[in-house]
BAFI-3210 file (N, C-alpha, C; in Angstrom, 3 decimals, decimal comma, padded with zeros to 6 digits):
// residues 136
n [1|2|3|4|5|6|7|8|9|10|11|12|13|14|15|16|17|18|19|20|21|22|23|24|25|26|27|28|29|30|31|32|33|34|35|36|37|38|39|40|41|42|43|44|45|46|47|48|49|50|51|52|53|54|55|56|57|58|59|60|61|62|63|64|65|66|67|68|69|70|71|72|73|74|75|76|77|78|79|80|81|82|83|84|85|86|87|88|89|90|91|92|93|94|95|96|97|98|99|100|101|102|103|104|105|106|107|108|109|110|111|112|113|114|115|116|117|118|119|120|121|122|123|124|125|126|127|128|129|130|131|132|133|134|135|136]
n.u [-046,818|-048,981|-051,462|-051,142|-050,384|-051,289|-053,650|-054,959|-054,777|-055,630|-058,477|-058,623|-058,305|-060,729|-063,279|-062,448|-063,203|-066,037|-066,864|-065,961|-067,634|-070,350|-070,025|-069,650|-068,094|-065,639|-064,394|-061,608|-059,949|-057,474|-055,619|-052,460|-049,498|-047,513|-044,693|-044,485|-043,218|-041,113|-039,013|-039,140|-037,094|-035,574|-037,657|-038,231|-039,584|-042,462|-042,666|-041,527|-043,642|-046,055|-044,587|-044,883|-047,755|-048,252|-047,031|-048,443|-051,186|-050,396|-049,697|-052,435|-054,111|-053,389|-054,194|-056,462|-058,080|-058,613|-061,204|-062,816|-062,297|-060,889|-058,378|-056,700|-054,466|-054,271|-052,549|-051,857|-050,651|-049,504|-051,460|-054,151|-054,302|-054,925|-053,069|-050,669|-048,309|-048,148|-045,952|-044,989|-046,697|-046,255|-044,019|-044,337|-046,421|-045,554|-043,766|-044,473|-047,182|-050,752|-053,314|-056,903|-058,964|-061,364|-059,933|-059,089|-061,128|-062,304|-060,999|-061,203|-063,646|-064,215|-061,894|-063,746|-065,840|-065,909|-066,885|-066,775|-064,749|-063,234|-059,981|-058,394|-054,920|-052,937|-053,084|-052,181|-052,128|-051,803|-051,070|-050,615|-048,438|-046,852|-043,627|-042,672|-040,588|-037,047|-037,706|-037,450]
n.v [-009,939|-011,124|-010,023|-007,299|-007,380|-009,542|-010,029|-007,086|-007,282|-009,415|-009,078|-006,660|-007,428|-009,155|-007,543|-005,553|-007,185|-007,425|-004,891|-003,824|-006,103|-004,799|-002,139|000,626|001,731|002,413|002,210|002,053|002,102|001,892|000,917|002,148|003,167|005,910|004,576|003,306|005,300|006,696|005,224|003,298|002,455|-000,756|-001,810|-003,379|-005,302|-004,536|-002,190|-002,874|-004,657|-002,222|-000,815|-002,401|-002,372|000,161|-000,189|-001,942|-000,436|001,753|000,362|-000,705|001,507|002,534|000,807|000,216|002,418|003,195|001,868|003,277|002,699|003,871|003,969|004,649|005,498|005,482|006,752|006,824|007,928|007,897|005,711|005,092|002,240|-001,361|-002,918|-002,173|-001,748|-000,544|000,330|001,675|002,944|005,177|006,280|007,522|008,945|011,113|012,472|012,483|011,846|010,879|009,670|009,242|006,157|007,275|009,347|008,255|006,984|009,017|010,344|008,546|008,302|011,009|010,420|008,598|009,612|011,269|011,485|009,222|009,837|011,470|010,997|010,637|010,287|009,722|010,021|011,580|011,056|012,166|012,579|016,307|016,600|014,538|014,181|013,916|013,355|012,362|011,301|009,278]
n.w [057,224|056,317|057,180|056,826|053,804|052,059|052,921|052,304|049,865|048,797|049,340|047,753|045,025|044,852|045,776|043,689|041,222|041,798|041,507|038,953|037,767|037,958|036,961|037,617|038,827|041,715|045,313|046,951|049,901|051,235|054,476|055,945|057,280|059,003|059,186|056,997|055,809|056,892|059,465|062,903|064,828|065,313|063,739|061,382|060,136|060,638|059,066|056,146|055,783|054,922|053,717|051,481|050,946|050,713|047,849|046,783|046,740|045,084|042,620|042,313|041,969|039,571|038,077|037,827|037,445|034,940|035,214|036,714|039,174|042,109|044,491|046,976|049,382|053,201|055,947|058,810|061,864|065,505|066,913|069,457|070,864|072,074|071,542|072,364|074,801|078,293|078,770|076,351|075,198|077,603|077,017|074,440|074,684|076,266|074,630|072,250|071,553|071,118|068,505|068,486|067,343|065,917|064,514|062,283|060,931|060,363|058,553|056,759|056,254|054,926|052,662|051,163|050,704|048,631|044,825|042,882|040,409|041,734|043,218|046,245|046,541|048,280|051,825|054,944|058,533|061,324|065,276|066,710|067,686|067,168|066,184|062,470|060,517|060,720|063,073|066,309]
ca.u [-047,093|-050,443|-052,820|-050,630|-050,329|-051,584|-055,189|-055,616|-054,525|-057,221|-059,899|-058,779|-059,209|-062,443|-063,756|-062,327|-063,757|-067,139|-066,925|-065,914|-068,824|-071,458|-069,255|-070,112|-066,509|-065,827|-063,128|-060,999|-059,095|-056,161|-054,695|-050,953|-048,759|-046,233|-043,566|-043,512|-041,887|-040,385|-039,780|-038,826|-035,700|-035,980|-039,275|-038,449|-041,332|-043,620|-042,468|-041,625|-045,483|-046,337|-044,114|-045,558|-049,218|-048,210|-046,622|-049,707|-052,695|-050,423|-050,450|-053,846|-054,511|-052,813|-054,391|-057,900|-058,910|-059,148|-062,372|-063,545|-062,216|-060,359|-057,471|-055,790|-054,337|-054,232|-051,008|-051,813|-049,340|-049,653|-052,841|-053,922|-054,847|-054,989|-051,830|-049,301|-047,910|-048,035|-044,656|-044,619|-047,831|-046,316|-042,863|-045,187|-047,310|-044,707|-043,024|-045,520|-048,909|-051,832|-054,904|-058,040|-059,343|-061,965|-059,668|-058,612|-061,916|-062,612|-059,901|-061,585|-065,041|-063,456|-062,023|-065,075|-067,152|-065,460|-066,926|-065,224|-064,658|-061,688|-059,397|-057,207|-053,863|-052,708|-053,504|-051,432|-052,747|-051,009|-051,331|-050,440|-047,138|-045,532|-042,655|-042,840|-039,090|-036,354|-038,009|-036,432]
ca.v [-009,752|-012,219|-009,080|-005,802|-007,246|-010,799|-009,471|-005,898|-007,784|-010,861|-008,279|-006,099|-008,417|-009,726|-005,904|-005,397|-008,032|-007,299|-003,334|-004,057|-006,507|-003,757|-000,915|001,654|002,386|002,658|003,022|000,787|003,461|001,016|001,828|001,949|003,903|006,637|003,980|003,304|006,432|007,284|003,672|003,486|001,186|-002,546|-002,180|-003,647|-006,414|-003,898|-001,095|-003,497|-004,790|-001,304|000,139|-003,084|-001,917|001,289|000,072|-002,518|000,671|002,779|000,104|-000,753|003,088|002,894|-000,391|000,404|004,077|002,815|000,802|003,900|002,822|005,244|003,547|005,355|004,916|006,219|006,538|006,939|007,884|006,993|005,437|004,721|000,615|-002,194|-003,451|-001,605|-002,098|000,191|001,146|002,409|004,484|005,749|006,878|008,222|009,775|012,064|012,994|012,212|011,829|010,107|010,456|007,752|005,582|007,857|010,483|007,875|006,820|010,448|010,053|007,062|008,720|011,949|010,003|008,018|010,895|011,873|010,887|008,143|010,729|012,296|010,297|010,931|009,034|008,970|011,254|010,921|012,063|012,031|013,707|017,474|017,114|013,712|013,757|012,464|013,641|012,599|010,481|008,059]
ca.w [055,821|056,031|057,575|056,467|052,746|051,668|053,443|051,388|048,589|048,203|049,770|046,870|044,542|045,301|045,611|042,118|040,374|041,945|040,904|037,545|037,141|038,632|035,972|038,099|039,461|042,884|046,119|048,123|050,764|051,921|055,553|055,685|058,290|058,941|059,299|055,407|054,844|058,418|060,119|063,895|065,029|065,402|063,161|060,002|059,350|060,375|057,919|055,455|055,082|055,299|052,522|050,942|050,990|050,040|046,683|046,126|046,334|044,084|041,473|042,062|041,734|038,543|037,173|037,851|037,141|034,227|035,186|037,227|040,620|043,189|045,008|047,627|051,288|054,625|056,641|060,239|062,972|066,184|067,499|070,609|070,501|073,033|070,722|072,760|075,683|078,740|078,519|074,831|075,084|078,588|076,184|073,109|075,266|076,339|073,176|070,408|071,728|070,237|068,309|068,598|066,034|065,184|063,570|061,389|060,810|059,861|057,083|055,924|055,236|053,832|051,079|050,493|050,033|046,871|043,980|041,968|039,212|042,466|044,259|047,230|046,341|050,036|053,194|056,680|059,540|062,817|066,419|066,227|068,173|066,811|064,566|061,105|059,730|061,726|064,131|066,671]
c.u [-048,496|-051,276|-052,333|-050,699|-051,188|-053,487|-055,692|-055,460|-055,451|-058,376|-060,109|-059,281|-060,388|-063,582|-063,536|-063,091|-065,290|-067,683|-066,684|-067,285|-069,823|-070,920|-070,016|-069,050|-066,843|-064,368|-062,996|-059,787|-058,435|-055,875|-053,076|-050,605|-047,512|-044,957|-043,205|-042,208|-040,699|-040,450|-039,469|-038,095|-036,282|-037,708|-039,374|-039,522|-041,845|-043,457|-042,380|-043,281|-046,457|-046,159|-044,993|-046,975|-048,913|-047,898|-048,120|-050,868|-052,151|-050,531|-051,511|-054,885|-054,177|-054,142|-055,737|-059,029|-059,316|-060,997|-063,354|-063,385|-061,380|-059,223|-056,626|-055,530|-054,133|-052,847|-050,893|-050,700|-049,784|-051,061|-053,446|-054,725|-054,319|-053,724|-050,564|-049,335|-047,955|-047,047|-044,272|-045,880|-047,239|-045,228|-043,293|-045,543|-046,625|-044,629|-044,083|-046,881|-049,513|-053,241|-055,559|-058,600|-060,289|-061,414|-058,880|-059,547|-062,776|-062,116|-060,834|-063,138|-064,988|-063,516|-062,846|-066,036|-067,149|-066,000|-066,172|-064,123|-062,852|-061,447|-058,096|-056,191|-053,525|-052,808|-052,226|-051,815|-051,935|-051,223|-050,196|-048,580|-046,545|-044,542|-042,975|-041,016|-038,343|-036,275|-037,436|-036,518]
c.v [-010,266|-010,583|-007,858|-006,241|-008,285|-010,251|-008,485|-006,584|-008,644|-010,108|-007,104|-006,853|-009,108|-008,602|-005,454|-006,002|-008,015|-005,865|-003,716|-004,975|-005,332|-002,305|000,410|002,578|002,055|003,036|002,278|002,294|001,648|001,555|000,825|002,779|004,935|005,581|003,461|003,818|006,598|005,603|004,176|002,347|000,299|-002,967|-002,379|-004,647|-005,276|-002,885|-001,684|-003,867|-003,397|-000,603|-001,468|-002,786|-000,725|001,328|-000,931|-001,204|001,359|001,970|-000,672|000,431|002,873|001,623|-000,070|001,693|003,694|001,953|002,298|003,975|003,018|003,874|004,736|004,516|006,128|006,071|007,316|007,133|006,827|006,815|004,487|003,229|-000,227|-003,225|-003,304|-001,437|-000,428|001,187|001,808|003,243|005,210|006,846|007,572|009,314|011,287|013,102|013,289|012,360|011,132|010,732|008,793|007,353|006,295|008,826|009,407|007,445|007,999|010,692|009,104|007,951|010,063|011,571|009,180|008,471|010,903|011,028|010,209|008,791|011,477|010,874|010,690|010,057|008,491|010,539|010,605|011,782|011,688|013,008|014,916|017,241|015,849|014,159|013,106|012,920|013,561|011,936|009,099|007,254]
c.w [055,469|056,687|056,643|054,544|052,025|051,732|052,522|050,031|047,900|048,468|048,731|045,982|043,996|044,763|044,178|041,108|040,569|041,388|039,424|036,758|037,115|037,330|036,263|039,476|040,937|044,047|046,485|049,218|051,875|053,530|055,906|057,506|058,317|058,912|057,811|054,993|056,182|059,722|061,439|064,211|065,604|064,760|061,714|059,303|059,478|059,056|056,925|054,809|055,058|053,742|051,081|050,389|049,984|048,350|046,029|045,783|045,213|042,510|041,137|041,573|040,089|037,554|037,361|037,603|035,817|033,753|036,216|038,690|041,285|044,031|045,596|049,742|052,223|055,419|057,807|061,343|063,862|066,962|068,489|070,415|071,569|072,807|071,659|074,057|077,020|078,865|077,307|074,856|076,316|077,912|075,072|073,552|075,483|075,829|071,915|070,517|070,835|069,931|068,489|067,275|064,853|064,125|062,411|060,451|059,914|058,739|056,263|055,076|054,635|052,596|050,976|050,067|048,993|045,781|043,201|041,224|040,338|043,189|045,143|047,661|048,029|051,166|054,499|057,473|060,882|064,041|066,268|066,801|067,919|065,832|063,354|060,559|060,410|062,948|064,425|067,707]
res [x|x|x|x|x|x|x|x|x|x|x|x|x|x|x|x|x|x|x|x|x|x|x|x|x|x|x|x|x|x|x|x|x|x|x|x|x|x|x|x|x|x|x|x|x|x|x|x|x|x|x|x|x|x|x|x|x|x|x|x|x|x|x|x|x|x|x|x|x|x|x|x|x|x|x|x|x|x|x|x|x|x|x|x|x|x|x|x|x|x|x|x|x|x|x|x|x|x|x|x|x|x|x|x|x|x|x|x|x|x|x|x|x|x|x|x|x|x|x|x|x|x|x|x|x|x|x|x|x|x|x|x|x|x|x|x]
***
């Protein structure tokens, strides 16, 4: 909960209170995960601080357009990271496949492009052949 929620939360925050001085709007693009909506068994902390995030950006989205600044998140599948164990990328790999940081990265400066004036509430991007509905 200290990186996935406690973290976007004080770094929002901060970022807020510095945009609002400056009153020239701006973006915070959150990253979340498919497991908000779609968790995977024995992964309730993680989904938990997850669906967590997800409900902090929307009412940071909500509480701040008002001031001009864009709140949205990202909700990444699965991605290949030094996190995971040989044996769970060897079982992904399979079935689900992976994309690399960059295509998430790619998400990220998408919605940053957009002028303040648009915002892209939430995006998910995932490799072409995982599951998101159903998944187990």
């Amino acid at each position: 909960m200290q990186v996935n929620v406690t973290g976007p939360f004080i770094c929002a925050r901060e970022a807020i209170r510095r945009m609002r001085a400056r009153d020239k709007g701006g973006r915070i693009v959150n990253i979340g995960s498919i497991s908000a909506f779609s968790p995977r068994p024995d992964g309730a902390p993680y989904t938990a601080s997850k669906f967590a995030l997800l409900g902090l950006s929307n009412s940071l989205s909500l509480d701040c357009r008002q001031y001009g600044i864009a709140v949205g998140i990202i909700h990444p599948g699965n991605v290949m990271s030094g996190l995971l164990t040989q044996e769970i990328i060897a079982e992904r790999e399979k079935s689900e496949g992976f994309m690399n940081a960059e295509d998430v990265a790619s998400c990220v400066l998408a919605m940053s492009s957009l002028e303040y004036r648009a915002n892209i509430l939430e995006m998910t991007v995932m490799p072409t052949k995982q599951p998101l509905i159903g998944r187990g």
